[in-house]
FILUM-86996 format. One record per atom (N, C-alpha, C): x, y, z; residue number from 1. Coordinates in steps of 0.05 Angstrom, whole numbers, plus 5000, padded with zeros to 4 digits. Each point is the difference from the previous one (the first is absolute). Layout:
<recs>
X|Y|Z|NUM
...
</recs>
This chain:
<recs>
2798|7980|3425|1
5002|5027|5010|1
5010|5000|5029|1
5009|5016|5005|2
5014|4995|5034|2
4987|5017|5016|2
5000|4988|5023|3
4989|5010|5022|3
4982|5023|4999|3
5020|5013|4994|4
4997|5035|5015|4
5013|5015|4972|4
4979|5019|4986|5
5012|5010|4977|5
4987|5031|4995|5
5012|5018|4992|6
4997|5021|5001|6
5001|5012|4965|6
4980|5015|4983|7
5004|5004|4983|7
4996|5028|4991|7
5021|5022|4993|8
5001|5026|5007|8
5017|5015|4981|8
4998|5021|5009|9
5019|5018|4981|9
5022|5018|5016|9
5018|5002|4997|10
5020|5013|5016|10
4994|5038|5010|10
4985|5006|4980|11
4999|5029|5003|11
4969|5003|5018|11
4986|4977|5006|12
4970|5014|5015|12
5007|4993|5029|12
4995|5022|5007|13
4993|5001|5038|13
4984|4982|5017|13
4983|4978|4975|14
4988|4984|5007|14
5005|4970|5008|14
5019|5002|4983|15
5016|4976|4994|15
5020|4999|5032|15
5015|5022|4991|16
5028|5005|5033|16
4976|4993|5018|16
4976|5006|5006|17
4987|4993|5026|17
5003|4974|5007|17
4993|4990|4974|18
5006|4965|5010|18
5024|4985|5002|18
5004|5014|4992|19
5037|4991|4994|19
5013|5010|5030|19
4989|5022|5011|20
5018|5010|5028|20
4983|4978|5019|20
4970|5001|4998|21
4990|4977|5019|21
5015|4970|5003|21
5003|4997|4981|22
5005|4972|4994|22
5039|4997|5005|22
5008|5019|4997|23
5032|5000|5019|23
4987|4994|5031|23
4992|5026|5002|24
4995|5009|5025|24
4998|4973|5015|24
4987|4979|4999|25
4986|4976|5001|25
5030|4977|5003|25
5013|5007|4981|26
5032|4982|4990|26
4966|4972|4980|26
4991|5009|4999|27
4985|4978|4973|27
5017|5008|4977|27
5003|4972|4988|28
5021|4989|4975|28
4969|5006|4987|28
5015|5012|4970|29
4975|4997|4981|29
5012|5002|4971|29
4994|4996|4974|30
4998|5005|4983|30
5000|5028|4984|30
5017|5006|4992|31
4983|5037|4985|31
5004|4993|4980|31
4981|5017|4978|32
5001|4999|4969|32
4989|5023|4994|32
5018|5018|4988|33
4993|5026|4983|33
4986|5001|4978|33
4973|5013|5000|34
4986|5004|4984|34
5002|5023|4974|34
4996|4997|4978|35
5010|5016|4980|35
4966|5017|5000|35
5006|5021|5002|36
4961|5008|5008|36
4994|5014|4969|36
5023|4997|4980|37
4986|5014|4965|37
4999|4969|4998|37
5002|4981|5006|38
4998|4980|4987|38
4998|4976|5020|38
4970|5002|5010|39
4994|4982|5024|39
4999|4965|5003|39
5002|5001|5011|40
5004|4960|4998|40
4977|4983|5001|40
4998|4979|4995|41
4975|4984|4997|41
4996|4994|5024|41
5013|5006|5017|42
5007|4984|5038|42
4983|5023|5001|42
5009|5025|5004|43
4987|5029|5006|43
4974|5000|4994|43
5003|4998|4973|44
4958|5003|4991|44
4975|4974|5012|44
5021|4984|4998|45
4980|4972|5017|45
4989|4998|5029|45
5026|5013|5007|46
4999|5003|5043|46
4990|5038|5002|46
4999|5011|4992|47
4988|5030|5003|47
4990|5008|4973|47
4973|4978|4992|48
4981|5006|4977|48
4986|5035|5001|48
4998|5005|5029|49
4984|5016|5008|49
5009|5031|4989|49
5028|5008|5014|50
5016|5019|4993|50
5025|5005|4989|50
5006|4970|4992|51
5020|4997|4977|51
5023|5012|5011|51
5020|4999|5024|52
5015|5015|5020|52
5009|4983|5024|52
5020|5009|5005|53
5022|4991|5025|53
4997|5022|5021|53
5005|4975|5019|54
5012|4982|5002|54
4980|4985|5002|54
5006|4967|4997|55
4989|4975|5007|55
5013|4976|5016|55
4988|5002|5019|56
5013|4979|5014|56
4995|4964|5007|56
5012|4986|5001|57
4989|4976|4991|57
5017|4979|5028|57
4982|4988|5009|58
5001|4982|5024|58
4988|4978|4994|58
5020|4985|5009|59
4985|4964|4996|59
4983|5006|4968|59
5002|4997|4979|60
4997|4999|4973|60
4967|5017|5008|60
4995|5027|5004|61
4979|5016|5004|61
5016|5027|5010|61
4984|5014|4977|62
5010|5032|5002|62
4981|5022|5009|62
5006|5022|5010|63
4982|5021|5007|63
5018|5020|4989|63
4992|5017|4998|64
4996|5032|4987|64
4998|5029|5027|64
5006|5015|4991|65
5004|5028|5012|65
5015|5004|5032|65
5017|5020|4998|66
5022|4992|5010|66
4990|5007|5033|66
4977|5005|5008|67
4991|5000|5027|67
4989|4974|5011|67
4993|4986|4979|68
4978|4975|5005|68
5023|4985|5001|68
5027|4992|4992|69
5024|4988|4997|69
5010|5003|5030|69
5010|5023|5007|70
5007|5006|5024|70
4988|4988|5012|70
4971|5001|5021|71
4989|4996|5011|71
4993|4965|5000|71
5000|4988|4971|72
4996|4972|5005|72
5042|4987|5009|72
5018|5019|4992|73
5023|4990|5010|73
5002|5009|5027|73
4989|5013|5017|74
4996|5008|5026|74
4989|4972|5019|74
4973|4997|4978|75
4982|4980|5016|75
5023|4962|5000|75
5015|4996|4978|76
5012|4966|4990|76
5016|5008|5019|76
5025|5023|5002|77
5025|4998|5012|77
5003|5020|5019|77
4991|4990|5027|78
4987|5022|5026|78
5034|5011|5003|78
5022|4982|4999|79
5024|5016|5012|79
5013|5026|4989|79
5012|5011|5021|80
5005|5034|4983|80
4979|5017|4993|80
4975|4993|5017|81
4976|5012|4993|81
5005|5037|4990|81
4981|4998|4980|82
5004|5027|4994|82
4972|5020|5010|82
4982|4988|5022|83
4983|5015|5012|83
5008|4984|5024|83
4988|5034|5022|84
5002|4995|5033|84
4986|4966|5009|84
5016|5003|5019|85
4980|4976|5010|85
4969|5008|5015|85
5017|5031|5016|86
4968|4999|5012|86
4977|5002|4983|86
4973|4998|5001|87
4979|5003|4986|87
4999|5022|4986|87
4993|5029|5028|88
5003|5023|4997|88
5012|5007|4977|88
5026|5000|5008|89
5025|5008|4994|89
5003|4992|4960|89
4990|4976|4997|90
5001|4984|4981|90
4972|5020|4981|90
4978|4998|5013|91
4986|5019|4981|91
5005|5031|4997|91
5018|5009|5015|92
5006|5030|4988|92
5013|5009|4980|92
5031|4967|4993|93
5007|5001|4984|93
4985|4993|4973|93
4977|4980|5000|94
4990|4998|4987|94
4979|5029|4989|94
5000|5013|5007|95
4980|5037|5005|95
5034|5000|4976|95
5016|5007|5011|96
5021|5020|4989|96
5008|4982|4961|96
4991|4978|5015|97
5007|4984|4964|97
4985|5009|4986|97
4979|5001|5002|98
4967|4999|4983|98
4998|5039|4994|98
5003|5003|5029|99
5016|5037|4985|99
5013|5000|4974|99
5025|4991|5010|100
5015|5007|4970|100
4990|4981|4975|100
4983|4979|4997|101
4999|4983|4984|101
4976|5025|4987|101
4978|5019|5016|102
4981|5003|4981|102
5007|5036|4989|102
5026|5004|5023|103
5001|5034|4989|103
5028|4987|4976|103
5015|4980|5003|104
5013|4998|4979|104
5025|5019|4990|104
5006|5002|4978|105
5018|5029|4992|105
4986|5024|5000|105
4975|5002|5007|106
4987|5024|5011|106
5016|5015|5017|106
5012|4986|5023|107
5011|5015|5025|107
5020|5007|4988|107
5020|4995|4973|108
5032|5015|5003|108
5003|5017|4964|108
4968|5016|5004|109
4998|5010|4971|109
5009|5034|5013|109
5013|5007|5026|110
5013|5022|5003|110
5019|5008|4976|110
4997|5030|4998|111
5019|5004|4976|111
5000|4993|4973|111
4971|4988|4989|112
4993|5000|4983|112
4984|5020|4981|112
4995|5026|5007|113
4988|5016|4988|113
4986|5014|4998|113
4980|4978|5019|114
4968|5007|5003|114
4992|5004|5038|114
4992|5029|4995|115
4998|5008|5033|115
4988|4977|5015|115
4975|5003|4995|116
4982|4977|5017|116
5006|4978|5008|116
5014|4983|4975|117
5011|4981|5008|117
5012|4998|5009|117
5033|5012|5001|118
5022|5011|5019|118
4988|4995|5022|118
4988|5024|5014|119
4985|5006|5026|119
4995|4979|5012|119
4978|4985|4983|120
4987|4971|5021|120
5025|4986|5002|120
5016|4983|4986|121
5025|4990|4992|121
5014|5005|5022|121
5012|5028|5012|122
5012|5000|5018|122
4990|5003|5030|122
4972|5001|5000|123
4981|4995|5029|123
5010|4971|4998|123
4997|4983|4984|124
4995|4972|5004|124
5023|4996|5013|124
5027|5011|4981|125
5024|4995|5024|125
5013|5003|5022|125
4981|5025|5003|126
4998|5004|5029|126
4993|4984|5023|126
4974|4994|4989|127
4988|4978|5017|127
5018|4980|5002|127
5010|4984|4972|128
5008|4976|5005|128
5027|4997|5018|128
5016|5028|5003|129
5019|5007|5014|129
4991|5000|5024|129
4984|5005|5017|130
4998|5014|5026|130
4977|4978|5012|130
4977|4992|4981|131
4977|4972|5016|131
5024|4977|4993|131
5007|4991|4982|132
5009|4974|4991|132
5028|4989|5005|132
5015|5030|4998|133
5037|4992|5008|133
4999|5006|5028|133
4991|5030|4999|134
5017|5008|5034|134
5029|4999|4999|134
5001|4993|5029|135
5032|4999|4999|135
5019|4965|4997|135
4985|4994|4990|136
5012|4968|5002|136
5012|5007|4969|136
5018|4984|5004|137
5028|4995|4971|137
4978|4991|4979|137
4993|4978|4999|138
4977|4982|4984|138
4972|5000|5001|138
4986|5001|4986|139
4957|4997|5008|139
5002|4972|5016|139
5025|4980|4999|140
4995|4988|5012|140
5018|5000|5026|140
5006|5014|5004|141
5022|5017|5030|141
5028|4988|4994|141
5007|4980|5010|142
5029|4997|4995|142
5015|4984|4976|142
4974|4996|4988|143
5011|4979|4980|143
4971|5004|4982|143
5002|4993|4973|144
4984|5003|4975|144
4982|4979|5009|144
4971|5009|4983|145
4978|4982|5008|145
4984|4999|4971|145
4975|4998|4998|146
4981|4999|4977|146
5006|5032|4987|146
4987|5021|5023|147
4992|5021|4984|147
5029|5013|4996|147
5025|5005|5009|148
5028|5007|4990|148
4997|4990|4971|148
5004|4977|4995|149
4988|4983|4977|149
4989|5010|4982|149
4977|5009|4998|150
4970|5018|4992|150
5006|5025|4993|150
5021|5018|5011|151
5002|5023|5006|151
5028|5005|4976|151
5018|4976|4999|152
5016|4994|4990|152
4995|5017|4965|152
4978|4999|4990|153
4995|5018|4980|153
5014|5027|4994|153
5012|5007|5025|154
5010|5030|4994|154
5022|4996|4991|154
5021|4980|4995|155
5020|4990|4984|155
4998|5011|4978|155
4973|4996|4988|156
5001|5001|4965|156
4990|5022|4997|156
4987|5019|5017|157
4983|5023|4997|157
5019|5022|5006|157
5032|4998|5001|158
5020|5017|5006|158
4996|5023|5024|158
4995|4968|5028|159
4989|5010|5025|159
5022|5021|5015|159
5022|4989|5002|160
5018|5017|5016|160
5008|5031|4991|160
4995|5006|4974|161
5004|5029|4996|161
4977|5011|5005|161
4975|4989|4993|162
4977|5016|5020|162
4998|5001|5018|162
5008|4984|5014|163
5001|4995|5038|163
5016|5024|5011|163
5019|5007|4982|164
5024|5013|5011|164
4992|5038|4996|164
4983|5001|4961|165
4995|5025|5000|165
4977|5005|5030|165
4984|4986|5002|166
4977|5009|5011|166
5002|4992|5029|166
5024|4998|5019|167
5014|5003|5019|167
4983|4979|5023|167
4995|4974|4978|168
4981|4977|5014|168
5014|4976|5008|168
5025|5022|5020|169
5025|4981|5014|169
4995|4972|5011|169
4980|4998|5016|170
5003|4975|5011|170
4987|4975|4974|170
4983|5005|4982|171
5000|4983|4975|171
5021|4994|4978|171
5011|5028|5002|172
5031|4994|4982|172
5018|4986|5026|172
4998|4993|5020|173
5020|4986|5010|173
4991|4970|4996|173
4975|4999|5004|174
4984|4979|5008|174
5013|4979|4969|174
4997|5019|4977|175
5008|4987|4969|175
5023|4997|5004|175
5029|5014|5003|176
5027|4997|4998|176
4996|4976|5018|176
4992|4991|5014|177
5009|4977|5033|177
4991|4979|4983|177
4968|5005|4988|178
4998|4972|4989|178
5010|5001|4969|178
5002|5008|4987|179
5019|4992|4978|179
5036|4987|5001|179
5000|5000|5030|180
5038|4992|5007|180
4985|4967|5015|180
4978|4997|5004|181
4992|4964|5008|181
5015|4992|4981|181
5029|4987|5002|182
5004|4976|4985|182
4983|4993|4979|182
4977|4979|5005|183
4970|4987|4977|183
4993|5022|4991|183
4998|5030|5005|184
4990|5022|4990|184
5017|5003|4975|184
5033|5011|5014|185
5013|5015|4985|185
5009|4978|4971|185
4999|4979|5012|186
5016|4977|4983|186
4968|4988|4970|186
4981|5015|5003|187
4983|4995|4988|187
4982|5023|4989|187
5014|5022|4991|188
4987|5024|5008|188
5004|5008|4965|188
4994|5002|4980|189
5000|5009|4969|189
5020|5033|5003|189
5016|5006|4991|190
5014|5024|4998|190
4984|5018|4975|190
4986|5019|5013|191
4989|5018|4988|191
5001|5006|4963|191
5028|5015|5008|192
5011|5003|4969|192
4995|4978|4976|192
5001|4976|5016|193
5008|4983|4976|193
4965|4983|4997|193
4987|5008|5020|194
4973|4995|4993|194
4988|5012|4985|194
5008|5032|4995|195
4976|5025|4992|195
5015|4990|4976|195
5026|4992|4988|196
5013|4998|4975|196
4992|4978|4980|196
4992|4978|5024|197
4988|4975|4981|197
4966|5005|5002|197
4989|5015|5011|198
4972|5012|5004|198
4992|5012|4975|198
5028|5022|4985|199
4997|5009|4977|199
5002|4983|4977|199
5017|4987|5009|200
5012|4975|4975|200
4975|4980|4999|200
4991|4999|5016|201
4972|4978|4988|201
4969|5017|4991|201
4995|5025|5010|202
4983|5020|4984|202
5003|5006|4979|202
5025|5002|4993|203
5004|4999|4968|203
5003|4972|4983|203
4998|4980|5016|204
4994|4975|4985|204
4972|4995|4995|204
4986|5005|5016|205
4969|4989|5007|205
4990|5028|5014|205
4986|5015|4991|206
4983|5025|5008|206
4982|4999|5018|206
4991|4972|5006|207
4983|4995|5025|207
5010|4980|5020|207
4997|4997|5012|208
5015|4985|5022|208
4982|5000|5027|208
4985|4973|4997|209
4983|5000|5026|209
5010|4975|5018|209
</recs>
């Protein structure tokens, strides 16, 4: 098994996290696409727990979930760090990760139907616009960091036309800037052809965890 190996599926947001870290980094690694109607013996052996990608595998030992991944490729390969150096600085971004990790696709269910939800949905982006961006290009000011990364979800949650109806300019800029990173754009699943093979495997297999 080599080095550094990555085991994933092209269409989860979970997977690109590690996959943009691990450019980000210039770490050489391994990828292998996972068929998720028809999971692998690698898959069920190294993520018994939740049967799910990504999995990542170092020195012949793997870990699971795509925050705990980050964070142990933060800790092996300090260069290109993707948190501040200062302390401070370093735990706020850590506040803004753990934000989005526990509101989740909660925050971009605008325009889905349901008042309430809407409502909170677009407070949250408020906030995350005005405490978290401000006026810097990136969460991580001039250049992408952990939570850009983290945030990176609005890719698949068809961020930029909500950004745009609901006139939450400096986040729809914040997405267009980081979707043109080189490691971003050059690794980024094209919508259409995701939601198309999304359908094409629901009608193979009705469940899909």
């Amino acid at each position: 098994m080599a080095e550094v190996k990555l085991l994933g599926t092209w269409v989860s947001p979970y997977t690109c996290r590690v996959k943009w870290a691990l450019k980000l980094k210039g770490i050489t690694f391994d990828y292998v696409e996972e068929d998720l109607c028809n999971k692998s013996a690698l898959l069920l052996q190294h993520n018994p727990i939740h049967k799910r990608v990504p999995v990542f595998f170092h020195r012949r030992k793997s870990i699971c979930e795509s925050m705990v991944i980050l964070e142990y490729i933060e800790e092996i390969w300090p260069q290109n760090s993707l948190l501040p150096s200062d302390p401070y600085e370093r735990a706020i971004a850590r506040f803004w990760v753990k934000f989005a990790e526990d509101k989740g696709p909660a925050m971009w269910m605008v325009d889905r139907g349901q008042e309430k939800a809407e409502k909170e949905s677009l407070e949250m982006l408020k906030i995350i616009e005005e405490k978290a961006l401000g006026e810097k290009k990136f969460f991580g000011g001039d250049k992408i960091n952990m939570v850009d990364i983290v945030f990176g979800l609005a890719h698949w949650l068809g961020g930029e036309k909500l950004l745009e109806a609901h006139k939450l300019h400096g986040l729809q800029a914040w997405l267009k800037n980081f979707k043109q990173v080189p490691v971003i754009k050059e690794n980024l699943p094209d919508l259409d052809c995701m939601f198309a093979y999304l359908r094409h495997q629901r009608e193979m297999s009705p469940v899909i965890n």
